[in-house]
C-alpha positions in Angstrom: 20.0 -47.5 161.6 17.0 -48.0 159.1 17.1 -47.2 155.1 15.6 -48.8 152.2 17.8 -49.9 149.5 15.6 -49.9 146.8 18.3 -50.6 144.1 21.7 -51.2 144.9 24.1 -53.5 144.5 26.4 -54.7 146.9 29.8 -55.4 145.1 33.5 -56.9 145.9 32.3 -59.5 148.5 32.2 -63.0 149.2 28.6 -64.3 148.2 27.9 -67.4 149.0 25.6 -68.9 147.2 24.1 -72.7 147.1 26.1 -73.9 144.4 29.3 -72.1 146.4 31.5 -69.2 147.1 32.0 -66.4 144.4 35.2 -64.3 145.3 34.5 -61.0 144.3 30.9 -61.4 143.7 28.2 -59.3 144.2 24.2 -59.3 145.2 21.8 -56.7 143.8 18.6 -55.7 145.9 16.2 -54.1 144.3 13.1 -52.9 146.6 12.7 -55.7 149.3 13.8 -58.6 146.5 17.0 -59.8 145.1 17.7 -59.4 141.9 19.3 -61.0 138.6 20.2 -57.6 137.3 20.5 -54.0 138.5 19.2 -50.9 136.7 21.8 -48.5 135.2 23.1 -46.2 137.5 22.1 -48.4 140.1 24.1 -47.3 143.3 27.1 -49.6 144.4 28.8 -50.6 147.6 32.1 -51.6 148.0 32.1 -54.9 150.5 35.4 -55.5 149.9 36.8 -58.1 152.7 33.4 -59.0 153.6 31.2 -62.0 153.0 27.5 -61.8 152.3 25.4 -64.8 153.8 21.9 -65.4 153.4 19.6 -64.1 156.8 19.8 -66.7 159.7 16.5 -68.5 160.3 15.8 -69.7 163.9 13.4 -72.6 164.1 13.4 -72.7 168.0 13.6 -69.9 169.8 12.0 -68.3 173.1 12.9 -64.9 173.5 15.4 -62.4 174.0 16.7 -58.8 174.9 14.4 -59.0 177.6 11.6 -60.4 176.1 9.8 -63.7 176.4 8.0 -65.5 173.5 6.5 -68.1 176.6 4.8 -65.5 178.9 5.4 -61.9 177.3 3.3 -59.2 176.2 2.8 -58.2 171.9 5.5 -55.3 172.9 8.0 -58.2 174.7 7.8 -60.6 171.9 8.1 -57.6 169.3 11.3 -57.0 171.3 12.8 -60.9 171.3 12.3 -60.4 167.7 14.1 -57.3 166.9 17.3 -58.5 169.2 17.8 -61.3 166.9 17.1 -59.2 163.9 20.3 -57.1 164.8 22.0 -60.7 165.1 21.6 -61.8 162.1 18.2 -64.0 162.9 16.2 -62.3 159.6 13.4 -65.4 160.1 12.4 -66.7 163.4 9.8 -69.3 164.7 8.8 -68.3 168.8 8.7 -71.1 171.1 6.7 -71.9 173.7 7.3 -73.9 177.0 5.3 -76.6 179.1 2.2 -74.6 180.7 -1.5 -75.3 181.2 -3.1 -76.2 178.1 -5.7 -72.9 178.3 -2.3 -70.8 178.8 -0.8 -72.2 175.4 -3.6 -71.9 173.7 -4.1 -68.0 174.3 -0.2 -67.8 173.8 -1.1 -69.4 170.2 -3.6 -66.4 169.5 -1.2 -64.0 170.7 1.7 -65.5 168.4 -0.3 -66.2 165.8 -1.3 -63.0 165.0 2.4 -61.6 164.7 3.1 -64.8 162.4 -0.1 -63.2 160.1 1.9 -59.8 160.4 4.7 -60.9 159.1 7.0 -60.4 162.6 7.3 -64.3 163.0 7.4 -67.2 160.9 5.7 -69.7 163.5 5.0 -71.1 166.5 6.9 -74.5 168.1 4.8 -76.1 170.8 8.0 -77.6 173.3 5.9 -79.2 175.7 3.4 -80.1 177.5 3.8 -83.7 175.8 7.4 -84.7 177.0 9.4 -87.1 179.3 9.3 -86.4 183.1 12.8 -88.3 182.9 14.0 -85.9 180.6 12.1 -82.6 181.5 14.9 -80.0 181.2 13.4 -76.7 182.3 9.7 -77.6 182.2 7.6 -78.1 185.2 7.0 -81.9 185.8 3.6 -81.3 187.1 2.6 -80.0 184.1 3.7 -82.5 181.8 1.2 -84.5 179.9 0.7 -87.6 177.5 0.7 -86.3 173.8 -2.9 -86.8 173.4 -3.7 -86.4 169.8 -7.0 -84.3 170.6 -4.9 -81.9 172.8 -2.4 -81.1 169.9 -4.9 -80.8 167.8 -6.4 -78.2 169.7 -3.4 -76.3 170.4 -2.8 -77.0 166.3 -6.4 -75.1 166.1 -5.6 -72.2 168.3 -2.2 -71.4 166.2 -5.0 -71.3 163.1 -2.5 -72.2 160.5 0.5 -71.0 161.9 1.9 -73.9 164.3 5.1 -75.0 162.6 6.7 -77.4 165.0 5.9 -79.9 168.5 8.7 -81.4 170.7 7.3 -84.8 171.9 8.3 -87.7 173.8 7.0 -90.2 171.1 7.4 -93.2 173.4 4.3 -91.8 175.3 0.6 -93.4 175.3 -0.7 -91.4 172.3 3.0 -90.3 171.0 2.9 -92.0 167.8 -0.9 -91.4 166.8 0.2 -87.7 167.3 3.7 -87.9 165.4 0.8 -89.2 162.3 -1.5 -86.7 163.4 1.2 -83.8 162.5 2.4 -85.5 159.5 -1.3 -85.6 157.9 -1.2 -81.6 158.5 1.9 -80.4 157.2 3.4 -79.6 161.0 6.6 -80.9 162.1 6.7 -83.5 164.5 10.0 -83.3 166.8 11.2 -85.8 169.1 12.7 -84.6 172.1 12.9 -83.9 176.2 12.5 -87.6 175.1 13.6 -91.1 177.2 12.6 -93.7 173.7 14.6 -96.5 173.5 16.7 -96.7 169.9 13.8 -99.2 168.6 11.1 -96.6 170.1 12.6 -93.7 168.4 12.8 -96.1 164.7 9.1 -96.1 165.4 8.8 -92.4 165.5 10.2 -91.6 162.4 8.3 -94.3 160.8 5.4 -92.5 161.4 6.6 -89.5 160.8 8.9 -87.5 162.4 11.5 -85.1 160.7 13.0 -83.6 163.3 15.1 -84.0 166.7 14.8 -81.3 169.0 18.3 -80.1 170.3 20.3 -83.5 169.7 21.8 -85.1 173.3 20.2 -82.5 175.0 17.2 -83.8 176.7 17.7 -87.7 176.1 19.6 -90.6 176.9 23.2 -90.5 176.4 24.8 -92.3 173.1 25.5 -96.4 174.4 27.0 -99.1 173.0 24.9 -101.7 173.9 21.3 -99.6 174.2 22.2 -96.8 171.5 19.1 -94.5 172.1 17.6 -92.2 170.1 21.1 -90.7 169.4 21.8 -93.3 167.2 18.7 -93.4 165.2 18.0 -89.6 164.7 21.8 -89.4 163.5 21.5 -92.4 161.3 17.8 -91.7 159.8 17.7 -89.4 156.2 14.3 -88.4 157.1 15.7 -86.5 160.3 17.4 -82.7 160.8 19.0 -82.9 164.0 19.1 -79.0 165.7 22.7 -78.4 167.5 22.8 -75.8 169.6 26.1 -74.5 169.2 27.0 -72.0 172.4 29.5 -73.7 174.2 28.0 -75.0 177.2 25.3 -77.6 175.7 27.6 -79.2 173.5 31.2 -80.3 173.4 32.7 -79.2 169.4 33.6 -83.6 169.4 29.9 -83.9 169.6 29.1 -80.7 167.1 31.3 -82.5 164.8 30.1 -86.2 165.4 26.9 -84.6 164.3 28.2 -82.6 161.2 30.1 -85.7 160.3 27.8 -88.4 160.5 24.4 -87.1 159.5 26.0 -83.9 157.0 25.7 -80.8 156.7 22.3 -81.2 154.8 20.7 -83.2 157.6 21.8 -80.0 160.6 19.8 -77.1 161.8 21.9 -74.6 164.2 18.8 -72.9 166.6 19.7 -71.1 169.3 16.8 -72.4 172.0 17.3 -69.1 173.5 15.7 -67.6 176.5 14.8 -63.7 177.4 18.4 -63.0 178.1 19.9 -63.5 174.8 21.1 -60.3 174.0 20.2 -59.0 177.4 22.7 -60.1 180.0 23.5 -61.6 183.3 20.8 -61.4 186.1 17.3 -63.4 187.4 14.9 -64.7 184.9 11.1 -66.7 184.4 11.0 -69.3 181.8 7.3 -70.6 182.1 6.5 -71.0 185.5 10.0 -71.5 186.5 13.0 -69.4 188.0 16.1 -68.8 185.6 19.3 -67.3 186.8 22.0 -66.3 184.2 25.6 -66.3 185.5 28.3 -65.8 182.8 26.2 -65.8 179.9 24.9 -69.5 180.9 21.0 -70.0 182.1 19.8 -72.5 185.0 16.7 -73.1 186.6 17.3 -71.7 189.7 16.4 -75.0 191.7 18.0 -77.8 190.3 20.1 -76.5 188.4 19.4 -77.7 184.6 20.1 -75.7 181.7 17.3 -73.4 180.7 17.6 -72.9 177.3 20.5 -70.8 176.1 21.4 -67.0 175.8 22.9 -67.6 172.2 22.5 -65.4 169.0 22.9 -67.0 165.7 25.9 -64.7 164.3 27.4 -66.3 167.5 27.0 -70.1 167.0 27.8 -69.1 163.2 31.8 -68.0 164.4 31.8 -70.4 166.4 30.9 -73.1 163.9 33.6 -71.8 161.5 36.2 -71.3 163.9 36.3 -73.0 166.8 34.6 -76.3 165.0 36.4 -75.5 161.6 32.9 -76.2 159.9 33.5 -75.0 156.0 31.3 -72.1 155.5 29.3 -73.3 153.3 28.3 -75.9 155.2 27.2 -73.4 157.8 25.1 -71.5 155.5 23.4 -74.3 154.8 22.8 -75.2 158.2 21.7 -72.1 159.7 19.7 -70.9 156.4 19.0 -72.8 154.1 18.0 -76.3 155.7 15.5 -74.5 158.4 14.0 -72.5 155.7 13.3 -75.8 154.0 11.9 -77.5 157.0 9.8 -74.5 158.2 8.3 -74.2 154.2 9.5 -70.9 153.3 12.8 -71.6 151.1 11.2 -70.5 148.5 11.5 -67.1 150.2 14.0 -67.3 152.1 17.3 -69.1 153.3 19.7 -68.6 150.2 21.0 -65.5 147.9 18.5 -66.3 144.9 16.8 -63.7 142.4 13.4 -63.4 143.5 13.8 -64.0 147.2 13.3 -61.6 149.9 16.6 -60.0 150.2 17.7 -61.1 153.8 21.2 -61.2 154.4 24.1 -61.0 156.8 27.1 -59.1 156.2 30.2 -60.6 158.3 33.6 -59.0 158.1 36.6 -61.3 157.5 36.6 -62.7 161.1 33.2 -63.5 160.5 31.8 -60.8 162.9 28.4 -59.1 162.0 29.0 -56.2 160.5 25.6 -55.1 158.3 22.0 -56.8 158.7 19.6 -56.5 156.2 15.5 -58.0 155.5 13.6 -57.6 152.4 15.9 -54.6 151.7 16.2 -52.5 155.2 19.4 -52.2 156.8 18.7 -53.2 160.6 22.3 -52.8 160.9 24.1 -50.7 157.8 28.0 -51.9 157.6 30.3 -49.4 159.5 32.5 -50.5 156.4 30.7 -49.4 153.0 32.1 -47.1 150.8 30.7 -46.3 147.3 31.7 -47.6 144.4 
């Protein structure tokens, strides 16, 4: 359910807004912007009971409602992205998975050209360059050394838009890359990742911002050989992404996370695979088998998790709750600190005059109710009345 709302304000909410909630607030759109002010006789609607939170934005992500970001056609991706759309996901970045390095490359043209259209906000290279010991669901005999000249080339092939690599930075050639992305704006991650604690000090040394789905994908938390748990939680420099569906993280671990790095220092991403939004049934992620059973995605031999079939609005209720995260603190972490990483706050990822006017409508249970991006309902609230 489509419509422009070229000026009209959206009145007796809950806004929240980076400086905190406003009971009985309101936003005004006006065109595909927010605005300080509305014209007079600008239309209202009544939100009463509702809360208004800036658009969702997805910084690792590989497809859904059928469609894969790793292997899919224009029409699949196109797909993946509207799924998320109607969950909330205003602003996403596609991810790829380990393949040959020809493969990513063209998968870099494909996705690049959506990023220059405006349907994604990146690419995130997760793999080739990771751990054997902590391959996930990548193919181990397609793993490589993070060779700085073959992320530069897959750098080249994006043409501006790669955003983000996963790498095992204890690799031959892990830390001249981590400096290599650091010297051109792009995210280095570290993840799928088997660096001691002292290995993983390194890495952010040189540069590294990020750590790709935190425990997942690397040693466990010890108390004698603390890993790189310890040293992503404990750095400033790093945003650790949770992914908050249940099944890859226990809420003690959520809130470790929340607690000891802060809310600032999170980025809830969904790491989602073609069934998001799709359902139960068999699935390719790469080169790999998938089978979804209950909502949960494994590689069909072996067994590992597979990414995840979570949408944002999801790991948004459960984060407030289940983990009894303060709102705010969500907002920040599933808006407004991805936004900021990605380079694009100044567009998106809060409720701000003069940003795009992406936001989530969630009824007192904290349920999706209304979807909007730069001023199109994707979803119009069931709920509105006028003013």
């Amino acid at each position: 359910m489509a419509g422009r709302a070229d000026s009209t304000v959206l009145a007796g909410t809950r806004v929240v807004l980076p400086t905190g909630t406003v009971e009985n607030g309101r936003v005004i759109v006006e065109g595909t912007r927010i605005a300080g002010s509305s014209a007079e006789g600008a239309p209202a609607v009544d939100l009463s009971g509702h809360w208004i939170v800036p658009g969702f934005v997805d910084m690792h992500n590989h497809g859904g409602g059928g469609g894969s970001f790793t292997s899919g056609t224009v029409d699949d991706v196109l797909t993946g992205v509207r799924t998320h759309r109607e969950h909330g996901t205003t602003t996403l970045v596609a991810s790829t998975v380990t393949g040959e390095m020809d493969f990513l490359a063209e998968r870099a043209g494909i996705l690049s050209e959506l990023v220059e259209q405006g349907d994604l906000a990146g690419i995130h290279f997760e793999g080739p360059f990771i751990s054997p010991c902590r391959k996930g669901a990548h193919s181990e005999s397609l793993l490589r050394h993070p060779d700085p000249a073959e992320v530069r080339k897959l750098m080249d092939a994006a043409r501006g838009t790669a955003k983000m690599f996963t790498l095992a930075t204890e690799l031959p050639g892990g830390i001249d890359s981590v400096r290599l992305l650091a010297e051109h704006g792009v995210i280095a991650a570290i993840g799928h990742t088997d660096a001691t604690y002292e290995q993983t000090v390194e890495a952010i040394d040189a540069g590294a911002t990020v750590a790709t789905h935190l425990y997942n994908a690397m040693p466990g938390l010890g108390h004698r050989a603390p890993g790189p748990i310890a040293a992503l939680l404990e750095d400033e420099r790093i945003t650790v992404e949770l992914i908050n569906d249940g099944t890859h993280l226990h809420p003690a671990a959520l809130g470790l996370a929340y607690h000891h790095a802060g809310a600032h220092r999170v980025a809830l991403i969904t790491d989602a695979m073609d069934a998001a939004g799709f359902g139960d049934g068999e699935y390719q992620l790469g080169p790999l088998a998938v089978e979804v059973k209950d909502g949960v995605a494994r590689l069909v031999e072996g067994g590992s998790i597979a990414g995840s079939t979570l949408t944002l609005d999801t790991a948004f209720h459960r984060a407030v709750t289940i983990d009894r995260i303060p709102v705010g603190d969500v907002v920040q972490s599933i808006s407004a600190n991805p936004a900021r990483l990605l380079g694009v706050y100044d567009r998106v990822g809060s409720l701000e005059p003069g940003k795009d006017a992406d936001l989530v409508v969630l009824d007192e249970d904290f349920r999706i109710e209304g979807v909007m991006r730069k001023g199109e309902w994707i979803i119009r609230p069931k709920a509105v009345r006028s003013a």
